[in-house]
N, C-alpha and C positions, 0 to 999 in steps of 0.2 A: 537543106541549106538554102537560106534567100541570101542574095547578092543584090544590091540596089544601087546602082549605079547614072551617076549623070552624063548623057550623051555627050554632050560638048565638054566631057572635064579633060581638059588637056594634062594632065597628070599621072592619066592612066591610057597608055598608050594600046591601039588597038592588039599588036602583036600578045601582052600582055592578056587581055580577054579572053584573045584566042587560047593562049597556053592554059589561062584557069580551067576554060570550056573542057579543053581534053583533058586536062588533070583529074575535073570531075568526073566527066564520061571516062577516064580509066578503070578506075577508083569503084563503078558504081553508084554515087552519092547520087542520090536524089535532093537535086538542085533546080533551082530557077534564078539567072541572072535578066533581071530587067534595067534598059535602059530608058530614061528617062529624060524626055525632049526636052531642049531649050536649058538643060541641068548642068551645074558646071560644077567643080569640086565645093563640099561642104554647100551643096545646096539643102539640106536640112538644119544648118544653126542660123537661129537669126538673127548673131550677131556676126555672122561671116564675114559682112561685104564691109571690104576695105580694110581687112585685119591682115590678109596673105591676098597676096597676087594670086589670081585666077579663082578665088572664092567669091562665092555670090552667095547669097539664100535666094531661093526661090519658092514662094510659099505655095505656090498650087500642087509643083514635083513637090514640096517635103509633104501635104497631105497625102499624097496617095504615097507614096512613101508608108507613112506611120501608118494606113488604111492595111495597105500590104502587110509590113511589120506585124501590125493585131491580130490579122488573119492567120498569117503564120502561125504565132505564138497558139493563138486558141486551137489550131490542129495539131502545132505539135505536143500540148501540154494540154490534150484532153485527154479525160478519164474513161 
């Protein structure tokens, strides 16, 4: 599982993180949660900013973002 998360998103409360984190180390799941500097909620649409409070796009997070995302996907849907 990848998780992709903007550091500064005020929407997702640290206590939260915390609980996913152990949820997943319960669990097992092989997970990576990254955060993602200067990122605030819906920092990947580029049409974010100024639609919801606290939304921004941020195009340098949402590249490595989608970089992550690719990566992911081609390991976990290789042959």
């Amino acid at each position: 599982m990848l998780a992709l998360n903007g550091a500064d998103d005020s929407y997702v409360p640290t206590e939260q993180i915390d609980g996913f984190t152990k949820e997943m180390q319960s669990a097992s799941v092989d997970f990576q949660f990254v955060n993602l500097g200067g990122a605030v909620h819906c920092f990947a649409e580029p049409d974010a900013t100024g639609t919801v409070p606290g939304c921004r796009y941020n195009e340098r997070a949402a590249k490595r973002a989608f970089r992550m995302m690719h990566d992911f996907f081609a390991e976990a849907f290789a042959n």
